[in-house]
Backbone as numpy.savetxt, mean C-alpha at the origin, in Angstrom:
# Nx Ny Nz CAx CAy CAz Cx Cy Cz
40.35 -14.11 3.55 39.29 -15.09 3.33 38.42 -15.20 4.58
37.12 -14.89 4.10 36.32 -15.26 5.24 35.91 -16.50 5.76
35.59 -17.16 7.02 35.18 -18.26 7.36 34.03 -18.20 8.30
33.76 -19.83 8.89 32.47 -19.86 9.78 31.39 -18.97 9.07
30.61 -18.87 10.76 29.54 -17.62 10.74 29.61 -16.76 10.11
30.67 -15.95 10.00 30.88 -14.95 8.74 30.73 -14.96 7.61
31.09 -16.40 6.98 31.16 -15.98 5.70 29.39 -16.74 5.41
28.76 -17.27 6.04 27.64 -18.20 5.64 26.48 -16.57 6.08
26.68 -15.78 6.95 26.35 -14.68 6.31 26.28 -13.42 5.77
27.10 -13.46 5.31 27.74 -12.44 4.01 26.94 -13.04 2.65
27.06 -14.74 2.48 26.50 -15.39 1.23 24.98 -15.03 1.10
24.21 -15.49 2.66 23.11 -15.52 2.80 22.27 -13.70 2.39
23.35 -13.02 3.12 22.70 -11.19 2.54 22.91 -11.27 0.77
23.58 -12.22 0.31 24.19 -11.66 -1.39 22.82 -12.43 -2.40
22.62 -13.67 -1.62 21.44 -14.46 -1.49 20.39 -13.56 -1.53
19.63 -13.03 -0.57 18.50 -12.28 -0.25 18.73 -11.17 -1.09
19.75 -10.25 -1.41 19.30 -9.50 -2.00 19.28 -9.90 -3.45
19.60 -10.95 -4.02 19.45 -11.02 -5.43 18.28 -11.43 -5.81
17.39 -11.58 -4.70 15.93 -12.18 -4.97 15.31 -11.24 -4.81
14.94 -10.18 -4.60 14.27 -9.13 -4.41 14.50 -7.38 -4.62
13.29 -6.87 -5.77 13.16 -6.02 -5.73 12.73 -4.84 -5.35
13.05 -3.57 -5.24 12.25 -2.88 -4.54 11.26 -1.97 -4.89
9.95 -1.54 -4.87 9.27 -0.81 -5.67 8.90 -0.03 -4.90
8.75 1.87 -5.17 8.39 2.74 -4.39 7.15 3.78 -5.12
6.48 3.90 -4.66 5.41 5.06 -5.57 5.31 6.25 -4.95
5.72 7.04 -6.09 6.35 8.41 -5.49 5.39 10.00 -6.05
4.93 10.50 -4.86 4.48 11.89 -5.74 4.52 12.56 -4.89
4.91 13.82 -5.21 5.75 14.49 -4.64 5.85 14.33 -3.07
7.16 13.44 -3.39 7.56 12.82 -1.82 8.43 13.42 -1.37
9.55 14.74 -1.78 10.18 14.78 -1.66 10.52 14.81 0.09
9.63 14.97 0.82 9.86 15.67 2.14 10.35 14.26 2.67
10.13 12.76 2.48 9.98 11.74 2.99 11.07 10.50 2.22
11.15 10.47 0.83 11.99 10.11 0.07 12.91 9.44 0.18
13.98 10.52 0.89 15.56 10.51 1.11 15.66 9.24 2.21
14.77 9.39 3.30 14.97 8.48 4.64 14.47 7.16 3.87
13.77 7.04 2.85 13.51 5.30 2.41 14.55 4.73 2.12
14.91 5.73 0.76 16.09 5.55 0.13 17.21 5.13 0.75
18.04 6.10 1.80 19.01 5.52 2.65 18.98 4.63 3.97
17.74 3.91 4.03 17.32 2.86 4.74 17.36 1.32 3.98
17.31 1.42 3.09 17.27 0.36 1.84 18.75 -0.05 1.80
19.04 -1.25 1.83 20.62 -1.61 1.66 20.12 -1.27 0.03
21.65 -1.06 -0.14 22.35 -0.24 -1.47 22.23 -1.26 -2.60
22.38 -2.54 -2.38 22.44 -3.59 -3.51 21.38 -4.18 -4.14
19.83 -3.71 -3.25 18.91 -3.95 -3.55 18.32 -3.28 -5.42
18.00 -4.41 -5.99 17.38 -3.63 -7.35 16.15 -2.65 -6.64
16.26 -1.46 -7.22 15.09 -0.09 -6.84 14.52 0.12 -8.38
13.14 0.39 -8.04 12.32 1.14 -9.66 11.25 2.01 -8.73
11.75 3.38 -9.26 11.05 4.09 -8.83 9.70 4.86 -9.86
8.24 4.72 -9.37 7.44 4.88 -10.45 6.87 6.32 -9.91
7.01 7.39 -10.55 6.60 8.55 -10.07 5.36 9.01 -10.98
4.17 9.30 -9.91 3.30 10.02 -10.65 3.21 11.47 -10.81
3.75 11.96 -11.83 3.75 13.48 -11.76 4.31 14.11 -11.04
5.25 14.02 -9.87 5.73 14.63 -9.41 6.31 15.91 -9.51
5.82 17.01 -8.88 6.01 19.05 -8.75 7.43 19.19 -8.28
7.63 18.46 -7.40 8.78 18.77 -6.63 10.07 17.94 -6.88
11.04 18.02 -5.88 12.04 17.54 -5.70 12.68 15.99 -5.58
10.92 15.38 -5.68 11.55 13.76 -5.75 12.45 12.86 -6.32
12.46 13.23 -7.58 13.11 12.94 -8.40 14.90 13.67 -8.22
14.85 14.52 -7.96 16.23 15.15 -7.68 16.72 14.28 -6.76
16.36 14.20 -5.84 16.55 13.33 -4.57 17.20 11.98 -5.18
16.03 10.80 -5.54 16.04 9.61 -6.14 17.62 9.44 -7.08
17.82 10.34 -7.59 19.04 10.43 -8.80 20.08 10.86 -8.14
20.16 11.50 -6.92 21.27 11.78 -6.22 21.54 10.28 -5.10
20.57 9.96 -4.41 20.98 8.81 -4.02 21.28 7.25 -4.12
20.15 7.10 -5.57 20.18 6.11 -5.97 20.10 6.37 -7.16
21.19 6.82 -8.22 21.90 6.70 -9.56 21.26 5.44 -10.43
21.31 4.12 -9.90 21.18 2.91 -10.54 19.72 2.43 -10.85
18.78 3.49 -9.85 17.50 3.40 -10.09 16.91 3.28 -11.53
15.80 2.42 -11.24 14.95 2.60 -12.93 13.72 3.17 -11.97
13.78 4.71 -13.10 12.81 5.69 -12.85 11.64 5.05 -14.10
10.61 5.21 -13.77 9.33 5.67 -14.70 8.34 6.74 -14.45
8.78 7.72 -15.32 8.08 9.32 -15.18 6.54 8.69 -15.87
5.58 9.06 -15.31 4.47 9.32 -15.38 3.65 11.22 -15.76
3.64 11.37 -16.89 3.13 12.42 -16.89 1.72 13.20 -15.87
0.90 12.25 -16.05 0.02 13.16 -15.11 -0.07 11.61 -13.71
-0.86 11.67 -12.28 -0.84 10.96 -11.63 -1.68 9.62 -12.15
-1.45 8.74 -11.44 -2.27 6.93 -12.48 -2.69 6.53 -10.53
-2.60 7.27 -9.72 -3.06 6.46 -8.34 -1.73 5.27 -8.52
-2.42 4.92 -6.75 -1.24 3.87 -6.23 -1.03 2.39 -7.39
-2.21 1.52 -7.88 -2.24 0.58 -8.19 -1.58 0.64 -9.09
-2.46 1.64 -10.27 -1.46 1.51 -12.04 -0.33 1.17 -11.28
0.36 2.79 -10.73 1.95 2.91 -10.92 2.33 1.92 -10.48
1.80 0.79 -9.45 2.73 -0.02 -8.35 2.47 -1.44 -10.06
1.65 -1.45 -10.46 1.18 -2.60 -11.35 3.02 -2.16 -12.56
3.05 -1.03 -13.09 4.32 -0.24 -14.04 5.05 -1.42 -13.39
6.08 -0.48 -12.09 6.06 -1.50 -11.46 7.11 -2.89 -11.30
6.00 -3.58 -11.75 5.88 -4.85 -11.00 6.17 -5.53 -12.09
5.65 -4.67 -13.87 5.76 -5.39 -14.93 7.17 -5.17 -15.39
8.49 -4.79 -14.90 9.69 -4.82 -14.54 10.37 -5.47 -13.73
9.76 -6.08 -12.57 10.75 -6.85 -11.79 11.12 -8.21 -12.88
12.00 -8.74 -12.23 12.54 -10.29 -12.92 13.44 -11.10 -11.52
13.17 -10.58 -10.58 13.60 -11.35 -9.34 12.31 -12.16 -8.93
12.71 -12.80 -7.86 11.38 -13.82 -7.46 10.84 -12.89 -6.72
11.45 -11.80 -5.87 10.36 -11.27 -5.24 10.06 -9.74 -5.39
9.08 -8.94 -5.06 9.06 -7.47 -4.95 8.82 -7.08 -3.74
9.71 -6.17 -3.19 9.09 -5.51 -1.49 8.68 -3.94 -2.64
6.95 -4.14 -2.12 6.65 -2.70 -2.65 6.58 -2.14 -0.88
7.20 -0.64 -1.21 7.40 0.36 0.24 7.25 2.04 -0.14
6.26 2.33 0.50 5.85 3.40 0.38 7.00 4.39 0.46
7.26 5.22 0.49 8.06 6.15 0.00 8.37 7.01 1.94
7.50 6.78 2.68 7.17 7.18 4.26 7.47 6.41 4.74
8.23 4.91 4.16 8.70 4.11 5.04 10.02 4.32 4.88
10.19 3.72 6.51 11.92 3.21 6.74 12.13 1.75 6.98
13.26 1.16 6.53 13.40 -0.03 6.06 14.93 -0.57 7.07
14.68 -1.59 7.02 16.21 -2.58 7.51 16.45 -3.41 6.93
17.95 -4.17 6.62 18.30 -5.43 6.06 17.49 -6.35 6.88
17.30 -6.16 8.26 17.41 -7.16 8.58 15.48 -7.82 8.85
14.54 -6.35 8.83 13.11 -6.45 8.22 13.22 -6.81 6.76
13.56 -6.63 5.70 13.38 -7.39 4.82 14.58 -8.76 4.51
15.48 -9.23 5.49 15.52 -10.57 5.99 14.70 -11.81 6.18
13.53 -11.06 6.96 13.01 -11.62 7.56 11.65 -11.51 7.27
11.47 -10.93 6.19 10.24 -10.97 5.23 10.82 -12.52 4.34
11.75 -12.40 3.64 12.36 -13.21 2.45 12.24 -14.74 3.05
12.97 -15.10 4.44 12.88 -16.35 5.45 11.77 -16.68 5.65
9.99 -15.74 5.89 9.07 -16.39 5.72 8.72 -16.86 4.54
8.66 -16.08 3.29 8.71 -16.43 2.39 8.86 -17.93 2.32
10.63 -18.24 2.13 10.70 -19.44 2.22 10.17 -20.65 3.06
9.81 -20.05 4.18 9.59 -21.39 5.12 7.92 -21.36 4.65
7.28 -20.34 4.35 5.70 -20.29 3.63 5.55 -20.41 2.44
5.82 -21.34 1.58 5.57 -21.65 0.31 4.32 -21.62 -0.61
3.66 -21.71 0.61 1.83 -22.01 0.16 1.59 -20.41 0.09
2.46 -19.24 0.83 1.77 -17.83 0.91 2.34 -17.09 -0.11
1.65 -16.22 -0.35 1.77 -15.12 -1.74 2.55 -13.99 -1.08
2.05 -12.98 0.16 2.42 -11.69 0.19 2.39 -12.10 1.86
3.90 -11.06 1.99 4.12 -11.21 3.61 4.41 -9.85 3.95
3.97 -9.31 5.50 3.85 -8.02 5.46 4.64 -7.84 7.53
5.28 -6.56 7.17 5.98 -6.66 8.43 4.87 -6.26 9.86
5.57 -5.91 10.86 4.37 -5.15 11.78 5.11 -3.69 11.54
4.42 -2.27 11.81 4.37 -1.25 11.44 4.74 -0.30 12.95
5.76 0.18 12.75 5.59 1.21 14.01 5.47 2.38 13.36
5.00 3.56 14.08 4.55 4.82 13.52 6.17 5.51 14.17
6.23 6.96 13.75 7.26 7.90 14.16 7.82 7.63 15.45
7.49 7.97 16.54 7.39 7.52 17.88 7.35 6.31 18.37
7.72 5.28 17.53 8.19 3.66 17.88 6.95 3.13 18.64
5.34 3.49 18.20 4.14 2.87 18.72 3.96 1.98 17.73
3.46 0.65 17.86 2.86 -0.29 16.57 1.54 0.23 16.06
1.38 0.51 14.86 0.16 1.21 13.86 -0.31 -0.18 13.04
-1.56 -0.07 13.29 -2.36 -1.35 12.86 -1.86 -1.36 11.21
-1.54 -2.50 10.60 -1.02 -2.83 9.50 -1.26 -4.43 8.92
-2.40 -5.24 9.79 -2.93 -6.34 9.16 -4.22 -6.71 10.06
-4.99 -7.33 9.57 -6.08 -7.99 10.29 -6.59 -8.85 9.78
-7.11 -10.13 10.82 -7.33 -11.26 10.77 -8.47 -11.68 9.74
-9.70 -10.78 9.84 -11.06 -10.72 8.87 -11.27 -9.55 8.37
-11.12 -9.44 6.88 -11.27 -8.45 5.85 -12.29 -7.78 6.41
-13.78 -8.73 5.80 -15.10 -7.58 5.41 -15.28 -7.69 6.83
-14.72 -7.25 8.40 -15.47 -6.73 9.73 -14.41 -5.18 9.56
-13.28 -5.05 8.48 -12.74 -3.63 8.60 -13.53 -2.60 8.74
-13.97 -1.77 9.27 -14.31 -0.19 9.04 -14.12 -0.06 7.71
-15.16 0.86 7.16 -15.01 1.58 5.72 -13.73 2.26 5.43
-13.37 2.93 6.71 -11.83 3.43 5.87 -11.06 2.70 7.35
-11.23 1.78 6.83 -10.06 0.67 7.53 -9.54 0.88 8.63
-10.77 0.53 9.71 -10.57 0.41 11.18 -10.79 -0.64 11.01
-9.40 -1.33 12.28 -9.46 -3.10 12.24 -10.44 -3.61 13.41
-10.78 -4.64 12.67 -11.54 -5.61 13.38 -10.81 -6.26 15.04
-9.91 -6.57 14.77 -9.18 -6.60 16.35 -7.97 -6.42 16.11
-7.72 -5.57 17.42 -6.58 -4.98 17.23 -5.50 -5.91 18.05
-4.47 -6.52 17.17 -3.80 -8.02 18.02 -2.29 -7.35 17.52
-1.51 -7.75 18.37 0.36 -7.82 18.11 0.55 -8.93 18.29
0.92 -9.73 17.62 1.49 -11.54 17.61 2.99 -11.05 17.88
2.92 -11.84 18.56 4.34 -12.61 19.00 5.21 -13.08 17.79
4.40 -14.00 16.78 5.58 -14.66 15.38 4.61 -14.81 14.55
4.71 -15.14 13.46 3.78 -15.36 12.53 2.70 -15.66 12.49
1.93 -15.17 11.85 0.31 -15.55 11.53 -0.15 -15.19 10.28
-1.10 -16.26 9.87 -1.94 -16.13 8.68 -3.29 -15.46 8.96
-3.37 -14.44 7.98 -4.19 -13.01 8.26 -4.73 -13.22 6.95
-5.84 -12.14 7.21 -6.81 -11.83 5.53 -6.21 -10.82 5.08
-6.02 -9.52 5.54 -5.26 -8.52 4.94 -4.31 -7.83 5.65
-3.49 -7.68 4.95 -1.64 -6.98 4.87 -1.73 -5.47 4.22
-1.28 -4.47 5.28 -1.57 -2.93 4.83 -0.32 -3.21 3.38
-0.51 -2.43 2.16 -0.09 -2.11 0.95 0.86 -1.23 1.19
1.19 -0.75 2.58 2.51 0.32 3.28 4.23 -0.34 2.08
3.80 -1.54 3.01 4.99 -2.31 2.84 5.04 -3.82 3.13
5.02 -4.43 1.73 4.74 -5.56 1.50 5.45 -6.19 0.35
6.03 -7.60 0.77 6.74 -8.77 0.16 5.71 -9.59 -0.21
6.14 -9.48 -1.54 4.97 -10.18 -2.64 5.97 -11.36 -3.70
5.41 -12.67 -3.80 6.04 -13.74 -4.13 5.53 -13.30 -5.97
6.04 -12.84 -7.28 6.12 -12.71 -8.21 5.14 -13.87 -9.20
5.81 -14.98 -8.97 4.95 -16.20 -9.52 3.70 -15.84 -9.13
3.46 -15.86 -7.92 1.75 -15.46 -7.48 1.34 -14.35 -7.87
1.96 -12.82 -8.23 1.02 -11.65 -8.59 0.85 -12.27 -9.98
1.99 -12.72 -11.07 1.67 -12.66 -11.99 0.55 -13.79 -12.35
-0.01 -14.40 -11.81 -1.35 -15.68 -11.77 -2.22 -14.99 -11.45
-2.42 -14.44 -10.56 -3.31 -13.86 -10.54 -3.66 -12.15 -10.96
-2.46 -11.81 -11.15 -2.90 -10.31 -12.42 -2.69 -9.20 -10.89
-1.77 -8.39 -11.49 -1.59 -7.13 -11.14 -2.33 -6.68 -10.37
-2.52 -5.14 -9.53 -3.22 -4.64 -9.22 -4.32 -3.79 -10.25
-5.64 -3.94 -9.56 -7.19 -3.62 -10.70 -6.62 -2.25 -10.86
-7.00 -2.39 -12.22 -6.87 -0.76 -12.97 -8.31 0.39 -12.27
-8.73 -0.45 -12.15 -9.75 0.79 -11.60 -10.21 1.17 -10.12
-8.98 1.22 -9.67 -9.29 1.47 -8.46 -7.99 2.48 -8.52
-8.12 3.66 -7.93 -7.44 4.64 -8.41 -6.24 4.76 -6.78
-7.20 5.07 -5.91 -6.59 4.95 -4.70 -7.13 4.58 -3.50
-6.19 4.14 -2.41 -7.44 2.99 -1.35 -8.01 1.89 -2.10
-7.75 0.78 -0.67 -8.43 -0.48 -0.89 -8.06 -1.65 -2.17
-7.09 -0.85 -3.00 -6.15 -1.26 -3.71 -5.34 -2.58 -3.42
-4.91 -2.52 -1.93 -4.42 -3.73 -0.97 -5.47 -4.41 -0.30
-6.57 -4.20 -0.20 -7.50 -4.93 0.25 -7.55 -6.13 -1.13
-8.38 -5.09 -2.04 -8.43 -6.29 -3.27 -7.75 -7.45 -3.41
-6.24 -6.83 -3.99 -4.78 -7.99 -4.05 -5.10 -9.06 -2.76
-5.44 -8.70 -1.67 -5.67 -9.50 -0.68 -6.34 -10.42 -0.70
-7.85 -10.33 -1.20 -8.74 -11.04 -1.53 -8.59 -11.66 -2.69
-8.00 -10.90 -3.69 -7.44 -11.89 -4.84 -6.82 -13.07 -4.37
-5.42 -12.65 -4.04 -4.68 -14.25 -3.54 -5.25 -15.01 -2.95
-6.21 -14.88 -2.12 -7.07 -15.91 -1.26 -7.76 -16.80 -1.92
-8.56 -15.78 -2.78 -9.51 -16.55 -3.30 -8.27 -17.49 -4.37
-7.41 -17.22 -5.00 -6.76 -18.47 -5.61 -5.88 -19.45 -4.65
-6.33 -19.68 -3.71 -5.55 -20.44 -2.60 -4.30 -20.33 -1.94
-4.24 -19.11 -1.97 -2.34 -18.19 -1.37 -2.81 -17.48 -0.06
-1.91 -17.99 0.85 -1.96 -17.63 2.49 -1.27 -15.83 2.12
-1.90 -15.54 3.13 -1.50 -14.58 3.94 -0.44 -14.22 5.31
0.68 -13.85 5.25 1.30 -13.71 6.87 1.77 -12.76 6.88
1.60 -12.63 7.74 2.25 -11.12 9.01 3.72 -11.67 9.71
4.45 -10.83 9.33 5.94 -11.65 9.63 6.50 -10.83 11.34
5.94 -10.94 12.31 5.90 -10.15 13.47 7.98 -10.18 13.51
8.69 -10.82 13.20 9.62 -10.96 13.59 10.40 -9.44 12.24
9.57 -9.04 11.50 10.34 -7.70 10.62 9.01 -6.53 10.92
9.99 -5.83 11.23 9.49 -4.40 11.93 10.05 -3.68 11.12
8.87 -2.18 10.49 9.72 -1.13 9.31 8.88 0.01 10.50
9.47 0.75 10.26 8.70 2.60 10.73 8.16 2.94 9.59
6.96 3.04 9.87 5.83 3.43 8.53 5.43 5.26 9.13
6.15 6.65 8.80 5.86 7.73 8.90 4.37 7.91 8.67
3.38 7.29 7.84 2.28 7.37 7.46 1.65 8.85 7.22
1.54 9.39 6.19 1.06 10.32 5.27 2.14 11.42 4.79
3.20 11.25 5.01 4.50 12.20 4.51 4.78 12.44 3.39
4.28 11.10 2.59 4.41 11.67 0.86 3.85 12.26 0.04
3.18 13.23 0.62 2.82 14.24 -0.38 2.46 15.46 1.21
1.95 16.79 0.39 2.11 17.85 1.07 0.46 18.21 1.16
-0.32 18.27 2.12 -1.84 18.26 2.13 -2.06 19.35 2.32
-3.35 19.89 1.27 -4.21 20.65 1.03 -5.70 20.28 1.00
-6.32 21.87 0.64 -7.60 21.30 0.41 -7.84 20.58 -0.63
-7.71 20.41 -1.28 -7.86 19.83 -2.99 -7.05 17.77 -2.43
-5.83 18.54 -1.81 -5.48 16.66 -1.20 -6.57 16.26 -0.60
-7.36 16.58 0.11 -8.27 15.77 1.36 -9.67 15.73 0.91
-9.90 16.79 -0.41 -11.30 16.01 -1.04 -10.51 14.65 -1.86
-9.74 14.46 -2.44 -9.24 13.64 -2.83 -9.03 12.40 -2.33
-8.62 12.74 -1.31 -8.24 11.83 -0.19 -9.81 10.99 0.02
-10.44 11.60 0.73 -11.31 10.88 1.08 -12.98 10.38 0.00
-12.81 11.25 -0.81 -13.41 10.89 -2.14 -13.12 9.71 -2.61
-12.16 9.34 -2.85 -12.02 7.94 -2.96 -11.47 7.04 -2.17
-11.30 7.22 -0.78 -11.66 6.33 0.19 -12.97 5.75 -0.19
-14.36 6.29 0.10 -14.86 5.97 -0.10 -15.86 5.26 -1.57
-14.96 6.19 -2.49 -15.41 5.26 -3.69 -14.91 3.83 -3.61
-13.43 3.93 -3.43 -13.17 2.65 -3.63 -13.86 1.30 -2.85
-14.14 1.72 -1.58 -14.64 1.09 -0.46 -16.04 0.24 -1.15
-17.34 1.63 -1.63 -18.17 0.95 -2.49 -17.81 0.20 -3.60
-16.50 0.25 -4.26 -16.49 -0.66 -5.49 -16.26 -1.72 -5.15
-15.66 -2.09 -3.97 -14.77 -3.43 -3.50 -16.24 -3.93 -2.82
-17.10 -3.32 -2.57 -18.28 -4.09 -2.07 -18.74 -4.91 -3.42
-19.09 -3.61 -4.21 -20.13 -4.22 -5.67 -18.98 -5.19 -6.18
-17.97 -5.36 -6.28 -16.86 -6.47 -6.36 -17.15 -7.73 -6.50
-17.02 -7.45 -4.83 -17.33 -8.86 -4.48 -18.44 -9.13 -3.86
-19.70 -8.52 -3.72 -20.38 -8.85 -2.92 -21.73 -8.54 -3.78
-21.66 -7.80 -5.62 -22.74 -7.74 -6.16 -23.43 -6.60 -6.49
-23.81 -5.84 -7.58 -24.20 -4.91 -7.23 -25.49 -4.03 -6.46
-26.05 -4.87 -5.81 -27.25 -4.44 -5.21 -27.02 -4.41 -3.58
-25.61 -5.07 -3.09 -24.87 -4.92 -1.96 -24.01 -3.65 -2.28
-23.61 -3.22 -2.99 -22.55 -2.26 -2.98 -23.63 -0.82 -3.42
-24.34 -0.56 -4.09 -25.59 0.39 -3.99 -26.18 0.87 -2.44
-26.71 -0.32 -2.00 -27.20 -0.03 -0.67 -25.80 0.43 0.37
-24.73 -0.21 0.52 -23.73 0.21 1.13 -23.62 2.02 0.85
-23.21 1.98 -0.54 -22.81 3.70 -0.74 -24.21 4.66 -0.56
-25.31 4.23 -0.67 -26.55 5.14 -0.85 -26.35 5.34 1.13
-25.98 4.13 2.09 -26.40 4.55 3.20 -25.08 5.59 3.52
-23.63 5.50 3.14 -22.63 6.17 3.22 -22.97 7.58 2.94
-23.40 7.96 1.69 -23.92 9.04 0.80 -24.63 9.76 2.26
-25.80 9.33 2.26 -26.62 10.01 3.11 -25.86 10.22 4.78
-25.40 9.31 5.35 -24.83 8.89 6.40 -23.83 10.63 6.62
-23.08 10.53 5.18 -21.79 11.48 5.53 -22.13 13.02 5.15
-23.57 12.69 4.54 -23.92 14.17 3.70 -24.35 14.57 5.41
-25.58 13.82 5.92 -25.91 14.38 7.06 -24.53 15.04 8.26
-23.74 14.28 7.96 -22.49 14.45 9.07 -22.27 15.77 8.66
-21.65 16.14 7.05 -21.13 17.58 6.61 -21.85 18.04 6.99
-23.44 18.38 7.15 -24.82 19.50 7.28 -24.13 20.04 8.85
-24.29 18.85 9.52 -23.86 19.24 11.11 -22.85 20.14 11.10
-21.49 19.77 10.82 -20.27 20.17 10.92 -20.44 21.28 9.97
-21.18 21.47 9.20 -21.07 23.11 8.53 -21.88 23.77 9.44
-22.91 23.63 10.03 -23.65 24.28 11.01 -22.60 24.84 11.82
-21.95 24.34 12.43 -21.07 23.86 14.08 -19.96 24.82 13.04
-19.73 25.28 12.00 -18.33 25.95 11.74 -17.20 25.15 11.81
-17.38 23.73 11.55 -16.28 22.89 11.56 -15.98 22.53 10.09
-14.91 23.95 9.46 -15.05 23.39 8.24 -14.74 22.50 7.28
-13.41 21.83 8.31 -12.39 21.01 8.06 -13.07 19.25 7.98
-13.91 19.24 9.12 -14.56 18.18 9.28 -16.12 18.19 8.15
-16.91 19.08 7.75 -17.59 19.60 6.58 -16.96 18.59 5.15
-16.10 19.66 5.32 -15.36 19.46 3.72 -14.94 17.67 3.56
-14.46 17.02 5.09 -14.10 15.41 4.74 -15.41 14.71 4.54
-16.10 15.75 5.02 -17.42 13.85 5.47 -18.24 14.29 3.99
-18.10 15.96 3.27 -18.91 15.97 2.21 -18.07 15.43 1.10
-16.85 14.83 0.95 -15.95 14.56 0.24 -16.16 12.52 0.16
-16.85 12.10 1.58 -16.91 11.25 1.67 -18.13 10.36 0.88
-19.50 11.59 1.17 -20.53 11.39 1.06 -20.69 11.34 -1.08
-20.06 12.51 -1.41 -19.70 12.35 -2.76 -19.16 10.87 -3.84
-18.00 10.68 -3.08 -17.40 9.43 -3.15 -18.73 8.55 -3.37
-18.93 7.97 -2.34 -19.97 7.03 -1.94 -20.87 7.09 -3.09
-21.32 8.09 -3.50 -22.47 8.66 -4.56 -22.33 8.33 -5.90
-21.05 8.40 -5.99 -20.67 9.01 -7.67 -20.16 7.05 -7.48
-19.91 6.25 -6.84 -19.31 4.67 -7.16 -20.84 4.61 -7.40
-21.78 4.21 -6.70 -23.09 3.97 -6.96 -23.54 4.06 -8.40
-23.53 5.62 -9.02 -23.52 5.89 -10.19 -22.78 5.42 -11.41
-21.75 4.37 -10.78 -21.06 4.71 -12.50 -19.91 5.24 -12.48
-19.48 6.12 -11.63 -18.29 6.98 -12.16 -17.27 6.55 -11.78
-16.18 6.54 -12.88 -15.05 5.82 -12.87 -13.87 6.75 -12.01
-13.33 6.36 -10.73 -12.08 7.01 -10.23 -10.81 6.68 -10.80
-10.40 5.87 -11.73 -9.47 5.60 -12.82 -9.17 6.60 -13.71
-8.00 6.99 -13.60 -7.35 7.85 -14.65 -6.96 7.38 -15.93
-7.10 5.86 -16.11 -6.29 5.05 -17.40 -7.52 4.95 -18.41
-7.63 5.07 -19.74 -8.58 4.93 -20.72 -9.13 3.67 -20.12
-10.19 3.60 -20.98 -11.20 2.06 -20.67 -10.48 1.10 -21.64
């Protein structure tokens, strides 16, 4: 029989984990996968939502975590659908969605769950982020619309303990359930990027704080889940910047979000002209990938894979 300190926490871990689920979005992750997986205490509920995955993810997922609820996705749905799949499965009070490149601790999502509680008024709490090499990688900031288009922060701060912030990187984030479901899932049409910006601005605008829980630290590998090509990095940044213009015309109208992408458009077409001159083809191919993006939100065109 256990007593004292011991046994008050042993209750308190049986506690925390029965409140929270874990959600991972997976395509072909295999290279990155395994280290989430066996970073995750074992008792945690896992649903793993895979888009299409080529490779080995899934092999992986079923060898280490058996108890998982998989949802195969035939072709890819972007981050939101799948993370929205999801989310319309949990039945705990909370969800830690975690990228598939993260590494995790009991004792970081501890200490996600404890703000939680002591923040009642906040919706989504988000840890601080170290990269591979144990450096902190920007993962919240204080004022949304001063971000950079592809999300350079407005000031770059490390708090000491908690703070209420405008946006929480979508890496890895503790989200209070009652609050996603009030205010509705992640937008179907936003395919990839800025996905976590939105949710951000959603909760706000329905009166739900924001915090940065400085006291839970995860290692965020950042870009490991999937294997990059050319075809990844028009992708990639194609809808960086679409999404960027939609979240303008969003919220800010469409004759703000036009002028935004028309100056992007031109801004990044001129950049590719240079960099194809200069034989930089790598830098070419992003900024004409960017300039596209920018173009085709302006127009109309939907980066959503889900019917209308």
């Amino acid at each position: 029989m256990f007593t004292g300190n011991g046994t008050a926490s042993i209750l308190q871990d049986i506690l925390m984990a029965a409140r929270t689920t874990v959600i991972t979005i997976t395509h072909n992750g295999g290279l990155v996968i395994g280290g989430l997986l066996k970073s995750l205490p074992a008792d945690l509920p896992l649903i793993v939502v895979d888009n299409a995955s080529k490779d080995d993810t899934l092999d992986i997922v079923t060898s280490l975590r058996p108890d998982a609820k998989i949802i195969r996705n035939p072709v890819g749905l972007g981050y939101g659908a799948a993370a929205s799949q999801g989310l319309s499965e949990v039945s705990t009070e909370f969800a830690l969605l975690a990228n598939p490149d993260a590494l995790m601790t009991q004792d970081a999502i501890d200490a996600l769950v404890q703000a939680a509680d002591q923040y009642p008024e906040a919706a989504m709490f988000g840890p601080l982020h170290k990269d591979g090499n144990g450096n902190i990688e920007p993962s919240h900031d204080v004022e949304l619309w001063k971000r950079g288009i592809f999300g350079k922060q407005a000031y770059e701060i490390t708090p000491e303990g908690p703070i209420c912030v405008e946006f929480l990187s979508g890496a890895v984030n503790l989200v209070r359930m009652n609050a996603m479901k009030e205010v509705g899932f992640y937008d179907p049409e936003i395919y990839l990027y800025f996905e976590d910006d939105d949710m951000c601005m959603r909760f706000r605008q329905a009166g739900y704080g924001l915090i940065l829980v400085a006291a839970s630290v995860v290692t965020h590998l950042n870009g490991g889940s999937v294997r990059p090509n050319r075809a990844y990095y028009w992708e990639k940044f194609w809808n960086i910047a679409w999404s960027r213009i939609y979240f303008e015309t969003k919220y800010k109208g469409r004759l703000a979000g036009s002028c935004l992408g028309i100056k992007y458009a031109l801004r990044y077409a001129g950049k590719a002209l240079v960099h194809g001159i200069a034989m930089k083809r790598a830098k070419g191919w992003r900024d004409l990938a960017r300039s596209a993006g920018s173009l085709a939100a302006v127009f109309g065109v939907r980066a959503s894979k889900l019917p209308r």
